[in-house]
C-alpha positions as CSV (number, residue, x, y, z in Angstrom):
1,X,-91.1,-24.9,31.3
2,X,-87.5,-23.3,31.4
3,X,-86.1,-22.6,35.3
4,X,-83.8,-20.3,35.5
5,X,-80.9,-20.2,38.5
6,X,-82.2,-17.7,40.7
7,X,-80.8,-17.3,44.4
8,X,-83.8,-17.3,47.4
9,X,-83.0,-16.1,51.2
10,X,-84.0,-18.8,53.5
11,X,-83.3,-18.8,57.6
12,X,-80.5,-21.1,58.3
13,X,-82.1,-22.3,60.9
14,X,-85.5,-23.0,59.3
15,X,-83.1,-25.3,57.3
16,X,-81.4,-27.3,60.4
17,X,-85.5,-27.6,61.4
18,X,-86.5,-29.1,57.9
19,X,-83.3,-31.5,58.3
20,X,-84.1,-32.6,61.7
21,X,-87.6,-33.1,61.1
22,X,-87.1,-34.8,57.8
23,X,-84.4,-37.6,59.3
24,X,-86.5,-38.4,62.8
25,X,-89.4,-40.2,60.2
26,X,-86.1,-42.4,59.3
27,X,-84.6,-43.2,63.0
28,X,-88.0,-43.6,64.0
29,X,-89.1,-46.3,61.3
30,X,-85.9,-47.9,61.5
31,X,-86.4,-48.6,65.0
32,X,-89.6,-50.1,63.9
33,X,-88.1,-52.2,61.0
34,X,-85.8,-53.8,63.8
35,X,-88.4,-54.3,66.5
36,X,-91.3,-55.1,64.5
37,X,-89.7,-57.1,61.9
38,X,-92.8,-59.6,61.3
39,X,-95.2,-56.7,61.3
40,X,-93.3,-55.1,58.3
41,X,-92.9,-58.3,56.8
42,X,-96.8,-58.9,57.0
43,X,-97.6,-55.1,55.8
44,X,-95.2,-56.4,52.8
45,X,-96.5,-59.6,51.4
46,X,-100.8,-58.4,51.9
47,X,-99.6,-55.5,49.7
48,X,-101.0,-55.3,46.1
49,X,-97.7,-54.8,44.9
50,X,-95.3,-57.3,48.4
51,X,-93.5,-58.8,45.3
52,X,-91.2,-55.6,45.8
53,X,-90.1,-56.8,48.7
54,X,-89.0,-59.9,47.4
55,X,-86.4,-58.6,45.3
56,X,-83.6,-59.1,47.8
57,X,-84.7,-62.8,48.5
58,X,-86.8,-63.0,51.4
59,X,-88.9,-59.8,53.0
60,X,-87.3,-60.2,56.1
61,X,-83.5,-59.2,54.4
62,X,-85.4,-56.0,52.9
63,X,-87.0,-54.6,56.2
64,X,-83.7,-55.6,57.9
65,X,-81.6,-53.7,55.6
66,X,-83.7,-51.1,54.8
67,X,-84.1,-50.3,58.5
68,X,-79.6,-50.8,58.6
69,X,-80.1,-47.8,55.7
70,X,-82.3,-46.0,57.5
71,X,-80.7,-45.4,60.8
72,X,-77.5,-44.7,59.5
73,X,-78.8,-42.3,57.0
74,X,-81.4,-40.7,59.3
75,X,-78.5,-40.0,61.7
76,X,-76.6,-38.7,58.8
77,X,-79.2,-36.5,57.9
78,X,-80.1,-35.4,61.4
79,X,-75.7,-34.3,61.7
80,X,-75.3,-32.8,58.7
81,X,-73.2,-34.8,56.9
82,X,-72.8,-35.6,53.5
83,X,-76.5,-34.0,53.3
84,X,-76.9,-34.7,49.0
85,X,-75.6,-38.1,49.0
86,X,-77.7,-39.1,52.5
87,X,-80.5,-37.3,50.8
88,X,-79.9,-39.6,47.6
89,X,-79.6,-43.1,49.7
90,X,-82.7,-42.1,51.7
91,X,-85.1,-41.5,48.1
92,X,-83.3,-44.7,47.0
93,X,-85.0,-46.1,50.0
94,X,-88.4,-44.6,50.3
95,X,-89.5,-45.6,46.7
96,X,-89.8,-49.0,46.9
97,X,-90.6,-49.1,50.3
98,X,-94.0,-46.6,48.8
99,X,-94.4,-48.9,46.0
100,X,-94.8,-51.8,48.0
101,X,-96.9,-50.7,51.1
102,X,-98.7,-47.6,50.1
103,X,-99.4,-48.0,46.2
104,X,-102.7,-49.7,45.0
105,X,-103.8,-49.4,48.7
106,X,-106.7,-47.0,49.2
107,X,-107.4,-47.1,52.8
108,X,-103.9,-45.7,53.0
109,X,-104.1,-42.9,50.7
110,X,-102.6,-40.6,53.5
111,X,-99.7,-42.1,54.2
112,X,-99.0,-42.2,50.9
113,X,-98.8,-38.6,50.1
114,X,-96.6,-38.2,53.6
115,X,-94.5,-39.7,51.6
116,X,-94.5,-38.1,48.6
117,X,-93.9,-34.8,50.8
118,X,-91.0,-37.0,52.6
119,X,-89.5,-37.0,48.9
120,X,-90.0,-33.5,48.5
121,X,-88.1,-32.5,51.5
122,X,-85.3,-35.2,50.2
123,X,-85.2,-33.6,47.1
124,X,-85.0,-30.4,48.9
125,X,-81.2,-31.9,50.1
126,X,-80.5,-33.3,47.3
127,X,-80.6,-30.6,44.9
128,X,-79.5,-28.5,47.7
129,X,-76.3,-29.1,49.2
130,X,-74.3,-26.2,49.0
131,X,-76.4,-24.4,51.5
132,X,-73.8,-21.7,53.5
133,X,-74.3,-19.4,56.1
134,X,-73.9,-16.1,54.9
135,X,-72.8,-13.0,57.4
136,X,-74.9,-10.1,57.3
């Protein structure tokens, strides 16, 4: 299948919406990675696939930095700033933390494909991020 560049109007501010939207499922779950560290920890290693979150050394370093990642970049996202590279850091993020917790779990089939559409709005930024305002 060949895409071809092809310009599409959007609302500006259906944009900012999708942004703010997209980066408060970050703030919110690193909040949660601080707070509810042994939780996370404990969703981790009964995954099918916890070894994931032993790539860093202990699961405790992975939730505590991946929540560090996630703040920051959910704040970025939620300004504004940098929107492709935040959007970049935040996928870099939400795969493993999918592959470990969601994957091979079928009770949690939902919040697996929340986020697969998380992705899709990240991709959204990333592949996006020379949206302007344009005067009419």
């Amino acid at each position: 299948m060949k895409f071809q560049e092809k310009t599409l109007e959007v609302s500006y501010k259906s944009v900012v919406i999708l942004r703010i939207m997209l980066s408060l499922i970050f703030i919110i779950a690193s909040t949660n990675h601080f707070f509810n560290t042994e939780k996370t920890v404990s969703r981790i290693e009964n995954s099918s696939m916890g070894f994931i979150g032993n790539i860093l050394g202990s699961p405790e370093i992975a939730v505590i930095l991946s929540g560090i990642v996630m703040l920051i970049a959910g704040i970025s996202l939620i300004l504004g700033f940098k929107t492709k590279m935040t959007s970049i850091v935040l996928i870099a993020v939400l795969i493993p933390i999918t592959l470990t917790v969601q994957v091979g779990q079928m009770t949690t089939l939902g919040p697996l494909f929340k986020n697969v559409a998380i992705l899709g709005g990240l991709l959204f930024f990333s592949m996006n991020s020379n949206l302007k305002i344009q005067k009419q």
